[in-house]
mmCIF file of the N, C-alpha and C atoms, coordinates in Angstrom:
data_MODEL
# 
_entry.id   MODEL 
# 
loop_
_atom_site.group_PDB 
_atom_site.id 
_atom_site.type_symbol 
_atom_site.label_atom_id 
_atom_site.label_alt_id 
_atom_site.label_comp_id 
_atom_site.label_asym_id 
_atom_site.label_entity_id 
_atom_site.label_seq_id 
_atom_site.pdbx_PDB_ins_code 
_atom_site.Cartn_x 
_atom_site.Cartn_y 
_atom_site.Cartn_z 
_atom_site.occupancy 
_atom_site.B_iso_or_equiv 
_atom_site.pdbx_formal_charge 
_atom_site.auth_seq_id 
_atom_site.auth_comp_id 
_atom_site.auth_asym_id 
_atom_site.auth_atom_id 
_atom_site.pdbx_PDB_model_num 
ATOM 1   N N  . UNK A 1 1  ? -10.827 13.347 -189.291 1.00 0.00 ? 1  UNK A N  1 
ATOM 2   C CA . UNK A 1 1  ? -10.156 14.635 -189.212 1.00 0.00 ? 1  UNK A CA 1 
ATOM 3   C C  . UNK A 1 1  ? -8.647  14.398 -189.226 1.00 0.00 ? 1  UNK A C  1 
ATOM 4   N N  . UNK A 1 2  ? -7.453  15.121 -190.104 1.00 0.00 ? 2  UNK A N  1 
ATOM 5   C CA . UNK A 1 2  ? -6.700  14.961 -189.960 1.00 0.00 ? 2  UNK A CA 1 
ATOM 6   C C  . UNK A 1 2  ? -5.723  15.970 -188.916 1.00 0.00 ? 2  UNK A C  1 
ATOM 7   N N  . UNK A 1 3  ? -4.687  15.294 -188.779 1.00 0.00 ? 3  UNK A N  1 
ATOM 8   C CA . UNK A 1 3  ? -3.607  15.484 -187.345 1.00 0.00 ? 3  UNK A CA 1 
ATOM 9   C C  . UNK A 1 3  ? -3.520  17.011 -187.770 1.00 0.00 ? 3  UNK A C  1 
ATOM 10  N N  . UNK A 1 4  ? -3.610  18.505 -186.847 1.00 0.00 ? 4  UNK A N  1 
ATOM 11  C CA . UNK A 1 4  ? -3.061  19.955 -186.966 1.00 0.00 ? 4  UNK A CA 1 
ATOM 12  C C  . UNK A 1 4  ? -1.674  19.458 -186.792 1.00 0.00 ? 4  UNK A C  1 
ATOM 13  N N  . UNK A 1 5  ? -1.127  20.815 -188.296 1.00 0.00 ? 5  UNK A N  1 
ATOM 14  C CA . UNK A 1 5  ? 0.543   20.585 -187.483 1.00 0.00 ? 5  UNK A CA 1 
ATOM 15  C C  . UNK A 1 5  ? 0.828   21.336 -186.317 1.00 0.00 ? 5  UNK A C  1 
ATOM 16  N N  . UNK A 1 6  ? 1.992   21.057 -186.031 1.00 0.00 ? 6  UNK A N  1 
ATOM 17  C CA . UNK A 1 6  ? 2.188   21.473 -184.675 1.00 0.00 ? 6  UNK A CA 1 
ATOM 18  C C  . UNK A 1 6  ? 4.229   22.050 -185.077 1.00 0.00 ? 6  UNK A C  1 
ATOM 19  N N  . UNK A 1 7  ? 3.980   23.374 -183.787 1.00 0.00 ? 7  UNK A N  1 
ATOM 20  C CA . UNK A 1 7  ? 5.676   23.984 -184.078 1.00 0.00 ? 7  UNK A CA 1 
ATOM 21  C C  . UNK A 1 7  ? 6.084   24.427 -182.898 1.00 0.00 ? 7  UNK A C  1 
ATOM 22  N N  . UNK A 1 8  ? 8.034   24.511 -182.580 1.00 0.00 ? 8  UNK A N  1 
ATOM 23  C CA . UNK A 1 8  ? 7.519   25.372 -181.613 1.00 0.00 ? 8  UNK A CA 1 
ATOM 24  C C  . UNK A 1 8  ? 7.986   26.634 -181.080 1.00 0.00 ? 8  UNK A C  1 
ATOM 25  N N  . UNK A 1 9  ? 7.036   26.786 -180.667 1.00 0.00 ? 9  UNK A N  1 
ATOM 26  C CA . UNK A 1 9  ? 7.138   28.717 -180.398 1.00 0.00 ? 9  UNK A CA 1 
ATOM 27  C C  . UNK A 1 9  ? 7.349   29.583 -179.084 1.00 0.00 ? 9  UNK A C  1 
ATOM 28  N N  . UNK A 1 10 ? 7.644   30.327 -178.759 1.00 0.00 ? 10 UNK A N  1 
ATOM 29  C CA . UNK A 1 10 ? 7.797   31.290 -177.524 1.00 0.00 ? 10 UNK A CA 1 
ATOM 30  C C  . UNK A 1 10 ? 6.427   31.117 -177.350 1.00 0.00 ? 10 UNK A C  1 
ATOM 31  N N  . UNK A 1 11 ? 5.991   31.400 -175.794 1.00 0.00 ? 11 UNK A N  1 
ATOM 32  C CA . UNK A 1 11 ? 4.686   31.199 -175.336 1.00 0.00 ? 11 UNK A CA 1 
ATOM 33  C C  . UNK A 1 11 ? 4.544   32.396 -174.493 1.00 0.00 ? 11 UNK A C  1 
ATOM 34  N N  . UNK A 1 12 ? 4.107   33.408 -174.278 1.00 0.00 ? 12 UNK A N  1 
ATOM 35  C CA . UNK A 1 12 ? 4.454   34.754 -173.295 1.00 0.00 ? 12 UNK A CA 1 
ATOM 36  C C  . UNK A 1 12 ? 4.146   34.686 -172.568 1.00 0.00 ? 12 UNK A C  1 
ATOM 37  N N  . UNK A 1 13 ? 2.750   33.376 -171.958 1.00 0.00 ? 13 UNK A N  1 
ATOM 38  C CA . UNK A 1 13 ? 2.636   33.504 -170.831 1.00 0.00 ? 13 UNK A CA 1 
ATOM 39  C C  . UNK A 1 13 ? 2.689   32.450 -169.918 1.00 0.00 ? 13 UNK A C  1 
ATOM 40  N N  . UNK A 1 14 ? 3.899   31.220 -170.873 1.00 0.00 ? 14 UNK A N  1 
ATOM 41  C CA . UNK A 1 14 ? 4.534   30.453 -170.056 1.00 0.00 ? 14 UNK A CA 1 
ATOM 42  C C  . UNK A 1 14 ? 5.566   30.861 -169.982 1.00 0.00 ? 14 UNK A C  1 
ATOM 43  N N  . UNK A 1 15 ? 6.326   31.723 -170.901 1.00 0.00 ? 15 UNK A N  1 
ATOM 44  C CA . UNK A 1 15 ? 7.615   32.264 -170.558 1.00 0.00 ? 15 UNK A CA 1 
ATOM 45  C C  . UNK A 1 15 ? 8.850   31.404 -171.143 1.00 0.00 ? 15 UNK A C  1 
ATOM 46  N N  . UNK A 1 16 ? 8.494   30.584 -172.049 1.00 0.00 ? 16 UNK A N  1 
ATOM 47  C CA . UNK A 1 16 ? 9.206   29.391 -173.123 1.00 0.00 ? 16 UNK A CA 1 
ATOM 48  C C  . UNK A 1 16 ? 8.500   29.092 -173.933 1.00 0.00 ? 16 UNK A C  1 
ATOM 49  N N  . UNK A 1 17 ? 9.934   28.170 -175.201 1.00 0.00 ? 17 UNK A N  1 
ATOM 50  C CA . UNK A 1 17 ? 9.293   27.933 -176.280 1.00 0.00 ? 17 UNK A CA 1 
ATOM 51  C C  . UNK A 1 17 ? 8.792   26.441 -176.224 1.00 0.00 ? 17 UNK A C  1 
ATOM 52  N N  . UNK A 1 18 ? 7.289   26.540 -176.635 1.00 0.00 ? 18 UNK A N  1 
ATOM 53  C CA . UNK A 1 18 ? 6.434   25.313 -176.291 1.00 0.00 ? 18 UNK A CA 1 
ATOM 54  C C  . UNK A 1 18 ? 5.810   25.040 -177.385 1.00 0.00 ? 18 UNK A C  1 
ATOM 55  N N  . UNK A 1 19 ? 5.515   23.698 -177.384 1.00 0.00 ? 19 UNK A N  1 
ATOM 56  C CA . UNK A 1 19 ? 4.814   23.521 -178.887 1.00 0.00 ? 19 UNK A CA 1 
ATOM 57  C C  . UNK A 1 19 ? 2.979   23.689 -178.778 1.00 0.00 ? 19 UNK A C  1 
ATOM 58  N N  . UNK A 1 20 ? 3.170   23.973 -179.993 1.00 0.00 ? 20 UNK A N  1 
ATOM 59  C CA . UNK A 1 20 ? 1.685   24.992 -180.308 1.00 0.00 ? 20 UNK A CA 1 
ATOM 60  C C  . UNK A 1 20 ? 1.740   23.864 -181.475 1.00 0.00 ? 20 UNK A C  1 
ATOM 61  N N  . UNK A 1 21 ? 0.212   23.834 -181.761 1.00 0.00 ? 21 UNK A N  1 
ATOM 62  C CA . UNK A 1 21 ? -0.773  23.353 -182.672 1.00 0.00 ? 21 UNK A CA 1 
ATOM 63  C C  . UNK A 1 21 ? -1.508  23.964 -183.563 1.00 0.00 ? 21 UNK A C  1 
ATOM 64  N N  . UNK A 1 22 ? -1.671  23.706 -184.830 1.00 0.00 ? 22 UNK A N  1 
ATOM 65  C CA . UNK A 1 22 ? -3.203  24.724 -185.549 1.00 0.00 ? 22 UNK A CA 1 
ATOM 66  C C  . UNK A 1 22 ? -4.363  24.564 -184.647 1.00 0.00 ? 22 UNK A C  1 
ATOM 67  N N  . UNK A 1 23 ? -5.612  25.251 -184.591 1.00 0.00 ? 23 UNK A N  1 
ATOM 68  C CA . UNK A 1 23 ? -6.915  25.315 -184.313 1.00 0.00 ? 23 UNK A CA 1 
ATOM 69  C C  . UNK A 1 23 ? -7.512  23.990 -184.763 1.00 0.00 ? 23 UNK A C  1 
ATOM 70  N N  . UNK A 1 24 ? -8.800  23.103 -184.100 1.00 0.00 ? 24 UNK A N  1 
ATOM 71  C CA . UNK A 1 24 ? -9.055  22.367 -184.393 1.00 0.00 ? 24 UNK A CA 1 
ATOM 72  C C  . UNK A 1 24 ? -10.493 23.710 -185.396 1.00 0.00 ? 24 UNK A C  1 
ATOM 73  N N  . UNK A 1 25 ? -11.140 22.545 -186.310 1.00 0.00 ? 25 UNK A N  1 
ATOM 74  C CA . UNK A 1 25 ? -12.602 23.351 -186.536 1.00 0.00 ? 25 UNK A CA 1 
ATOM 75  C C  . UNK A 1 25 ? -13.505 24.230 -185.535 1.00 0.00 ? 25 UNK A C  1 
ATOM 76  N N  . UNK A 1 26 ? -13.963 23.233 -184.680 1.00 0.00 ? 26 UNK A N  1 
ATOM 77  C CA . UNK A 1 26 ? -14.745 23.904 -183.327 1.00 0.00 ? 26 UNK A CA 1 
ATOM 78  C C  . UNK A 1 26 ? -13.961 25.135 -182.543 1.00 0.00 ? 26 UNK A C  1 
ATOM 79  N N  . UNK A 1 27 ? -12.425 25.030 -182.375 1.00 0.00 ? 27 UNK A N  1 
ATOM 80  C CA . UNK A 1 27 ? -11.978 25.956 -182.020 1.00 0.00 ? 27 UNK A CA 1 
ATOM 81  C C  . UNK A 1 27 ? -11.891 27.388 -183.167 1.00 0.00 ? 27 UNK A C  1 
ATOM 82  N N  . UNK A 1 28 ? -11.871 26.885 -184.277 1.00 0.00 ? 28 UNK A N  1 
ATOM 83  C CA . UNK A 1 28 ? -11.850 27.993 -185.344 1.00 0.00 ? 28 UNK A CA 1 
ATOM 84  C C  . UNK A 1 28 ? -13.226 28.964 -185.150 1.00 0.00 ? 28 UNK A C  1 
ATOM 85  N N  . UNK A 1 29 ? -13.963 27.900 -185.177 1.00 0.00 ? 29 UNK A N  1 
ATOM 86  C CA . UNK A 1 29 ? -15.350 28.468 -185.342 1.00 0.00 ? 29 UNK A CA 1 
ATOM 87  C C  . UNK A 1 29 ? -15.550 29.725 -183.675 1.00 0.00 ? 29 UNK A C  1 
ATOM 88  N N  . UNK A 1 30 ? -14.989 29.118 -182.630 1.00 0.00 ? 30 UNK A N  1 
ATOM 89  C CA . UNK A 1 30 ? -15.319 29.630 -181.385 1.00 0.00 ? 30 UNK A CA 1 
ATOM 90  C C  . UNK A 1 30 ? -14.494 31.258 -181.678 1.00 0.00 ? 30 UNK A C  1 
ATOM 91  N N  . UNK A 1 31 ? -13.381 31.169 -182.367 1.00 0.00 ? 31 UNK A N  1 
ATOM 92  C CA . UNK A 1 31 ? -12.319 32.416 -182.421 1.00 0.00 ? 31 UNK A CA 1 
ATOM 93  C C  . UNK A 1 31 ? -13.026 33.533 -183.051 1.00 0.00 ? 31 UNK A C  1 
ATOM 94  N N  . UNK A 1 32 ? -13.424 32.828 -184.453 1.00 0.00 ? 32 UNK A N  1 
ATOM 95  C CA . UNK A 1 32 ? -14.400 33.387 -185.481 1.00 0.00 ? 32 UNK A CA 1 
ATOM 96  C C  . UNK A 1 32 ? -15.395 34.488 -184.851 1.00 0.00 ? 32 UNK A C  1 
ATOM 97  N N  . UNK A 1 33 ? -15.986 33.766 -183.972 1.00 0.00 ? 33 UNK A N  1 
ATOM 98  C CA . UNK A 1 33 ? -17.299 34.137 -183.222 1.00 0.00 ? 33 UNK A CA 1 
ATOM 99  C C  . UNK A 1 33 ? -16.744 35.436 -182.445 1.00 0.00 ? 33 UNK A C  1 
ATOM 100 N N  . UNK A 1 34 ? -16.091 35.070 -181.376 1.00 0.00 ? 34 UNK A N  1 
ATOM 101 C CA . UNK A 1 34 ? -15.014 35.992 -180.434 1.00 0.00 ? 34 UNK A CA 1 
ATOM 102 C C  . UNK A 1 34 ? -14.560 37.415 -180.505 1.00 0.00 ? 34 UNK A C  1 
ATOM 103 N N  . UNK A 1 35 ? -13.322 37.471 -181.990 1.00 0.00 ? 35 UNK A N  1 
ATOM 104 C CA . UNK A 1 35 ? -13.179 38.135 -182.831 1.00 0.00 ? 35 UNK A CA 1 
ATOM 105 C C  . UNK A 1 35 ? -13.802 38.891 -184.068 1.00 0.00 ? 35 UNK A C  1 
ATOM 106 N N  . UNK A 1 36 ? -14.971 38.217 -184.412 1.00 0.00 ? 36 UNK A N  1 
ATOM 107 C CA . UNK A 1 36 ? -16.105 38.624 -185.278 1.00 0.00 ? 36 UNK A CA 1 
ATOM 108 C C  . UNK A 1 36 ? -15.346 38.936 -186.844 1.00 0.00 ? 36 UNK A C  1 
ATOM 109 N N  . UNK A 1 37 ? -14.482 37.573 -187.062 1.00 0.00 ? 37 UNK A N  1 
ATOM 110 C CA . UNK A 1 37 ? -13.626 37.212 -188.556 1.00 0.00 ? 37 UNK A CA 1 
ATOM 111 C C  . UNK A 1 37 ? -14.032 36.265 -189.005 1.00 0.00 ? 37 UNK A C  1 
ATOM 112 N N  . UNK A 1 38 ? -13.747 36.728 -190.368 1.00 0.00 ? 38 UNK A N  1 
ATOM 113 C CA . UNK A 1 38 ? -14.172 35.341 -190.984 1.00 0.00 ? 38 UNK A CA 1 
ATOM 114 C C  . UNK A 1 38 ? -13.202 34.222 -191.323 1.00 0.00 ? 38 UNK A C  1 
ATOM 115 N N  . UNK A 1 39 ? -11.636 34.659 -190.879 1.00 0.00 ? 39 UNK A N  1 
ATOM 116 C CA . UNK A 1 39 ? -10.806 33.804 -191.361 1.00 0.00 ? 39 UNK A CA 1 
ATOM 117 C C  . UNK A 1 39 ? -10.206 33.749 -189.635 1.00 0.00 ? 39 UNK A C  1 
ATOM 118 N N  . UNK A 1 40 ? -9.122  32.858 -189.552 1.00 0.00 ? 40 UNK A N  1 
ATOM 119 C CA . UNK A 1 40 ? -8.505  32.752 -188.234 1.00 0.00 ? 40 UNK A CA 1 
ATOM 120 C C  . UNK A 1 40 ? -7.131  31.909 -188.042 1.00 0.00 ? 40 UNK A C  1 
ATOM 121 N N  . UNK A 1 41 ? -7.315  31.636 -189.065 1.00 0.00 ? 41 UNK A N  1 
ATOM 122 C CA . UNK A 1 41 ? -5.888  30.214 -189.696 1.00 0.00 ? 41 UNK A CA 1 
ATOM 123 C C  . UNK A 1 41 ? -4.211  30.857 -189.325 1.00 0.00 ? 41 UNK A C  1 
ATOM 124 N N  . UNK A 1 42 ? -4.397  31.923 -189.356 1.00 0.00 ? 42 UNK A N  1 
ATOM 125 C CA . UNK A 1 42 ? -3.178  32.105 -188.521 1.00 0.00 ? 42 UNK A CA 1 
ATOM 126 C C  . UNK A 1 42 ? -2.443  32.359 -187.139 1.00 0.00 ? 42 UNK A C  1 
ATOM 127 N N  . UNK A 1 43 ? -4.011  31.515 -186.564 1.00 0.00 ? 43 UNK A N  1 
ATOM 128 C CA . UNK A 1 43 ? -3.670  31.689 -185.108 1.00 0.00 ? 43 UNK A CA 1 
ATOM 129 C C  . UNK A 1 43 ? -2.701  29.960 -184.704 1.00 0.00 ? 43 UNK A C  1 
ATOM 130 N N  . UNK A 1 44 ? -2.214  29.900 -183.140 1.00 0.00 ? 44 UNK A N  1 
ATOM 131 C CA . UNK A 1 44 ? -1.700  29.032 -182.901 1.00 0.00 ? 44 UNK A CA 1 
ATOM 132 C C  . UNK A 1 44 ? -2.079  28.519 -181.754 1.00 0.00 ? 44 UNK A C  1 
ATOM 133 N N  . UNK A 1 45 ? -2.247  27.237 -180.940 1.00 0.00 ? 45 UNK A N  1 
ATOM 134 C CA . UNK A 1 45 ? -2.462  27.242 -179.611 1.00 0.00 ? 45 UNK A CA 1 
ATOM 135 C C  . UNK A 1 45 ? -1.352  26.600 -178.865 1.00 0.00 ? 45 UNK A C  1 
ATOM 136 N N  . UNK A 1 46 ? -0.853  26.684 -177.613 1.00 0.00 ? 46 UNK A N  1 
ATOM 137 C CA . UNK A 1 46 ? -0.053  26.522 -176.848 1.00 0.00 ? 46 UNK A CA 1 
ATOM 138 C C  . UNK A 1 46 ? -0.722  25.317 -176.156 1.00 0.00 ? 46 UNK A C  1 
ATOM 139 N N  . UNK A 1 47 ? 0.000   24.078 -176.473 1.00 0.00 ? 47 UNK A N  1 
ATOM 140 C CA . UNK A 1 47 ? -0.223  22.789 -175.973 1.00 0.00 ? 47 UNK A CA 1 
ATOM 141 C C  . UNK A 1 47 ? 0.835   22.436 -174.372 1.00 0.00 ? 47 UNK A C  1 
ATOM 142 N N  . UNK A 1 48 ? 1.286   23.502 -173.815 1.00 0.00 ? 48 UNK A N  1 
ATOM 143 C CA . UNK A 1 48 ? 2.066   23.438 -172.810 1.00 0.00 ? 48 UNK A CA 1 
ATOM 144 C C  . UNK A 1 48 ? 1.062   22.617 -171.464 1.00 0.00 ? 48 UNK A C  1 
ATOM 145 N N  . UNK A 1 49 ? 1.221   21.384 -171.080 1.00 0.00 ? 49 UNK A N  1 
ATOM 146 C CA . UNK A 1 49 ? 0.676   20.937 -169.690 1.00 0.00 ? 49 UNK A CA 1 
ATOM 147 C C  . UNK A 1 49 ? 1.105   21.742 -168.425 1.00 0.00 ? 49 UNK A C  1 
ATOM 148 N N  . UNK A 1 50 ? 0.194   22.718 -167.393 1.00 0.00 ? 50 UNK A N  1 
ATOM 149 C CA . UNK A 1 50 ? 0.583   23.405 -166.702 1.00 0.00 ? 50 UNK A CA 1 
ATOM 150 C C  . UNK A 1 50 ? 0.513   22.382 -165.253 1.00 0.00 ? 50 UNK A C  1 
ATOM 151 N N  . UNK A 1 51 ? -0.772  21.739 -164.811 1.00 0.00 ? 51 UNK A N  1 
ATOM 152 C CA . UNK A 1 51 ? -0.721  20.923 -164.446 1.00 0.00 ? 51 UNK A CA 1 
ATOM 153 C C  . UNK A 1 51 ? -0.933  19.507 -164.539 1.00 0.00 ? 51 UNK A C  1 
ATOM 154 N N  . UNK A 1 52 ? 0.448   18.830 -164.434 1.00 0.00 ? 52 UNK A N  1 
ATOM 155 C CA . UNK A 1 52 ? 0.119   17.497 -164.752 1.00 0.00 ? 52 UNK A CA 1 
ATOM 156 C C  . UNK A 1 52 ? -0.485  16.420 -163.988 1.00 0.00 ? 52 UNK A C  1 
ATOM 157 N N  . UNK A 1 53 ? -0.816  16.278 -163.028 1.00 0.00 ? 53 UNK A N  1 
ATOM 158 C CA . UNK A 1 53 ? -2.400  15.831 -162.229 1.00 0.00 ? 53 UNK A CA 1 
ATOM 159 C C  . UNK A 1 53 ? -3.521  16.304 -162.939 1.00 0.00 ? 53 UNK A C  1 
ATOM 160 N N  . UNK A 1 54 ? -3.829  17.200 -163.619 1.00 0.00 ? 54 UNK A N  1 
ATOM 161 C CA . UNK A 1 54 ? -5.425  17.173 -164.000 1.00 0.00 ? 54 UNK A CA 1 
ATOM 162 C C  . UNK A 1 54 ? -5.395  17.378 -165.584 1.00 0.00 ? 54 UNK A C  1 
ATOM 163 N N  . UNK A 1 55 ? -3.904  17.553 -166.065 1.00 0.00 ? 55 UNK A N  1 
ATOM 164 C CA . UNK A 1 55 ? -3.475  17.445 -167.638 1.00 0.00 ? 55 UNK A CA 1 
ATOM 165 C C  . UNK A 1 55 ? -3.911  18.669 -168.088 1.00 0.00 ? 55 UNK A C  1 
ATOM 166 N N  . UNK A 1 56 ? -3.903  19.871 -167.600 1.00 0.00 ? 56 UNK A N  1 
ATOM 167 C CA . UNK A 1 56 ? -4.973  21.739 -167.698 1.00 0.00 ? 56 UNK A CA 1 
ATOM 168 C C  . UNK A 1 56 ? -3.535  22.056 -168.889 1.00 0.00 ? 56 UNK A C  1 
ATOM 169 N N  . UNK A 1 57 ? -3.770  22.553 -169.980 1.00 0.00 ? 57 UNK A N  1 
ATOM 170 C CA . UNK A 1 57 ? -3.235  22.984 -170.765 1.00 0.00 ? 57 UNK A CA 1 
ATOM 171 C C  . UNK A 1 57 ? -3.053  24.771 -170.455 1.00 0.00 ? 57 UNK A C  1 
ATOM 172 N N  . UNK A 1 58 ? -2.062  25.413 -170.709 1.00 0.00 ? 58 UNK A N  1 
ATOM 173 C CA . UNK A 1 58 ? -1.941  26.740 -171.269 1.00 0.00 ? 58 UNK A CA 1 
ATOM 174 C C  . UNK A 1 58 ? -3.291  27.437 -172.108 1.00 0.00 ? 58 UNK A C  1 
ATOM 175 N N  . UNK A 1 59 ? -2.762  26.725 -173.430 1.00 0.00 ? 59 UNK A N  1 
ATOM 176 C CA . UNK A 1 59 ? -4.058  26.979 -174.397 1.00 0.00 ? 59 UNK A CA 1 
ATOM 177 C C  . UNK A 1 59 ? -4.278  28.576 -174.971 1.00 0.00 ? 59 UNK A C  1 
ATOM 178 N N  . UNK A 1 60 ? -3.030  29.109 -174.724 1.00 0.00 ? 60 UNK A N  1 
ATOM 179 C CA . UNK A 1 60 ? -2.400  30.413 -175.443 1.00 0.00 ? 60 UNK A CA 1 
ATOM 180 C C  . UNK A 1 60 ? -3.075  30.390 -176.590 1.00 0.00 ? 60 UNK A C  1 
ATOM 181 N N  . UNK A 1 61 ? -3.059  31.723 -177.455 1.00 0.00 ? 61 UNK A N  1 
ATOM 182 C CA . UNK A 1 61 ? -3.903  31.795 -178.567 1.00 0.00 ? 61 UNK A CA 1 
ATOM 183 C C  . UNK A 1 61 ? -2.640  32.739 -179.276 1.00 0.00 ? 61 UNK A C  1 
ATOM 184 N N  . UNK A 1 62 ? -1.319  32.203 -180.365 1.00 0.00 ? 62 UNK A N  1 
ATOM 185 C CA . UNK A 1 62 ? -1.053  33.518 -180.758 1.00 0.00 ? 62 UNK A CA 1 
ATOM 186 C C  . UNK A 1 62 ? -0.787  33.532 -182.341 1.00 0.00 ? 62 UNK A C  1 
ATOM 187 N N  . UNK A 1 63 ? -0.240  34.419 -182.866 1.00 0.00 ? 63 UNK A N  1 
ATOM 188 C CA . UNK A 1 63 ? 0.027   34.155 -184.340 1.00 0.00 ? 63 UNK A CA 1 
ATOM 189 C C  . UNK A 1 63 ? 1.232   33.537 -184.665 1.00 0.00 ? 63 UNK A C  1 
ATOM 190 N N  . UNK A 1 64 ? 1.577   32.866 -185.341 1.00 0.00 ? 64 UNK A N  1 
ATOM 191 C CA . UNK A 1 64 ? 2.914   32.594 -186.127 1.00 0.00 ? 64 UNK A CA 1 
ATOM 192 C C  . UNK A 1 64 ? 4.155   33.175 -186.022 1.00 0.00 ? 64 UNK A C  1 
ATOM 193 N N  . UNK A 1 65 ? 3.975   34.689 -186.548 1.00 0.00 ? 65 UNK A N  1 
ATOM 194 C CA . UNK A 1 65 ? 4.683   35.893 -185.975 1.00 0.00 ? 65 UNK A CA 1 
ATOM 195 C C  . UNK A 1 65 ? 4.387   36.934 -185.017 1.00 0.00 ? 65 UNK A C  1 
ATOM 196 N N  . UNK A 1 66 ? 3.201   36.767 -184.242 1.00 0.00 ? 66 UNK A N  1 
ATOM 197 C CA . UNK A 1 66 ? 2.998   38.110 -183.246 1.00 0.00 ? 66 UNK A CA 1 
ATOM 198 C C  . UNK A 1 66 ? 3.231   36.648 -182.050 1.00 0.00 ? 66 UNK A C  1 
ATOM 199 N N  . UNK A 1 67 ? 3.998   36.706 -180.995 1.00 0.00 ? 67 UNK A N  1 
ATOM 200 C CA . UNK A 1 67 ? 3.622   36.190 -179.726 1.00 0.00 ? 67 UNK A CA 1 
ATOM 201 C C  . UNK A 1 67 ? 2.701   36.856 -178.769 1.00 0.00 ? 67 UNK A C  1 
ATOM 202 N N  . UNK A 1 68 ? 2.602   37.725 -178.976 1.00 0.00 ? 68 UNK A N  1 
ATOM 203 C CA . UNK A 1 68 ? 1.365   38.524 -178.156 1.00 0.00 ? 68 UNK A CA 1 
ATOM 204 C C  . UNK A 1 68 ? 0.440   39.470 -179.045 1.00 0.00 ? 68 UNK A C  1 
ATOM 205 N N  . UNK A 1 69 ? -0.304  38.581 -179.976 1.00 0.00 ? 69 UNK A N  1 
ATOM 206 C CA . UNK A 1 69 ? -1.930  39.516 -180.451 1.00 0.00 ? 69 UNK A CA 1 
ATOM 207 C C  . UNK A 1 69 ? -2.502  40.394 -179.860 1.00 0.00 ? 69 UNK A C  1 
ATOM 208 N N  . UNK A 1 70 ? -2.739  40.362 -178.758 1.00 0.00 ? 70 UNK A N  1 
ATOM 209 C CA . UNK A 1 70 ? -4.198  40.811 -177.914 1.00 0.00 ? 70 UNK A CA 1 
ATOM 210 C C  . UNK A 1 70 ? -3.465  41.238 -176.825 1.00 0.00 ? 70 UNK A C  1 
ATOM 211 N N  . UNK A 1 71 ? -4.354  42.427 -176.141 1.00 0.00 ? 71 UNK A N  1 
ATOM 212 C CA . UNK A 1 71 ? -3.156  43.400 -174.817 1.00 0.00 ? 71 UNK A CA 1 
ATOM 213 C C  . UNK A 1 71 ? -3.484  42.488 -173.467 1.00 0.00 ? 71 UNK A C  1 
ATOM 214 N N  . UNK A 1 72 ? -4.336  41.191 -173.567 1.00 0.00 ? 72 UNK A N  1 
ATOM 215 C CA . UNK A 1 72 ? -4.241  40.435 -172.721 1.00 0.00 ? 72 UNK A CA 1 
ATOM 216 C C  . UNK A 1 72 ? -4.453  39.016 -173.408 1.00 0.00 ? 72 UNK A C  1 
ATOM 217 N N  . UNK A 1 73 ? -4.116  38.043 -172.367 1.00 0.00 ? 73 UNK A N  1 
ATOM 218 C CA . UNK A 1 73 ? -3.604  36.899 -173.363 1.00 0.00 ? 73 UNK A CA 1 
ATOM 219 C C  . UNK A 1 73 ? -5.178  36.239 -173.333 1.00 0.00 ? 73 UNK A C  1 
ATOM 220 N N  . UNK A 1 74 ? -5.526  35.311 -174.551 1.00 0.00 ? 74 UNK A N  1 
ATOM 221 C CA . UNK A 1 74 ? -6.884  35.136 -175.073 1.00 0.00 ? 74 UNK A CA 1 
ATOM 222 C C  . UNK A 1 74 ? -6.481  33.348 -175.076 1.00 0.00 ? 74 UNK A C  1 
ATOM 223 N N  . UNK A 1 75 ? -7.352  32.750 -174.080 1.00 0.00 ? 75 UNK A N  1 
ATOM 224 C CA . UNK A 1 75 ? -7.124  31.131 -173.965 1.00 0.00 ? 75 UNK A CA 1 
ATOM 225 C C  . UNK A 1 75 ? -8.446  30.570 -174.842 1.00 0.00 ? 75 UNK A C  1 
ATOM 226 N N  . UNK A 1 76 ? -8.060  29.523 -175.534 1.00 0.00 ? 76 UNK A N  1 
ATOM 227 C CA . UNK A 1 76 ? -9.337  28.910 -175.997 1.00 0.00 ? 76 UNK A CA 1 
ATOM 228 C C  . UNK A 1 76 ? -9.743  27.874 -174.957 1.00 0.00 ? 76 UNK A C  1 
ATOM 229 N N  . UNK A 1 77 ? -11.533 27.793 -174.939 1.00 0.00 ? 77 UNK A N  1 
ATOM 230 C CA . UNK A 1 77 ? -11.790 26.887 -173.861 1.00 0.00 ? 77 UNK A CA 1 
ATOM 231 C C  . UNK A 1 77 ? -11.641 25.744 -174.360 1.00 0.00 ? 77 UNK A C  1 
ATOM 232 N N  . UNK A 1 78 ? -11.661 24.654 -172.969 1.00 0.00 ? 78 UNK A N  1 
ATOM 233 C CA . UNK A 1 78 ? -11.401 23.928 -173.506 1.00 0.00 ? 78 UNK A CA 1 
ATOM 234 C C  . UNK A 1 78 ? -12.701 22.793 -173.717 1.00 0.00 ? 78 UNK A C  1 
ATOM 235 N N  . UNK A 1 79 ? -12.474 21.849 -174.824 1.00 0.00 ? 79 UNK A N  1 
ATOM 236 C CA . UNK A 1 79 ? -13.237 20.935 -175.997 1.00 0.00 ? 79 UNK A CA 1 
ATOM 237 C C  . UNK A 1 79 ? -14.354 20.326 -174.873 1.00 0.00 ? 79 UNK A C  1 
ATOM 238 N N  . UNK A 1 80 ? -16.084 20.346 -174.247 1.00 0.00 ? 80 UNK A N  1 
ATOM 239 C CA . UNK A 1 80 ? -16.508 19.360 -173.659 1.00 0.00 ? 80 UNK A CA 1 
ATOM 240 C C  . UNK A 1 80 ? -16.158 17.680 -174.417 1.00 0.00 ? 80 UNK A C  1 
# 
């Protein structure tokens, strides 16, 4: 699998700009499902470490240009 790019962006509900990643597959597929789309590629995730003892990511979900999609913020779970 190759490396998602990664950029970085305002995060709304860390409150800074943090770098975000593309969707891996499994996460595409989980959004897909969620949202009930067939496409999803313009979402982003927020790679911000909230705590660094247990390494718990943010894991924000937003677009490119919308920082806030959804009227509450939508985390992807995270990978077993």
């Amino acid at each position: 699998m190759s490396t998602p790019r990664t950029m970085k962006l305002p995060c709304w509900t860390c409150g800074t700009e943090q770098r975000h990643r593309q969707l891996t597959r499994t996460e595409q597929n989980w959004l897909k499902e969620r949202l009930g789309r067939a496409g999803v590629n313009e979402f982003w995730l927020c790679e911000n470490v909230l705590d660094p003892d247990t390494g718990r990511q943010c894991r924000n979900l937003r677009t490119g240009f919308v920082m806030k999609p959804f009227p509450k913020a939508v985390r992807a779970p995270v990978p077993e």
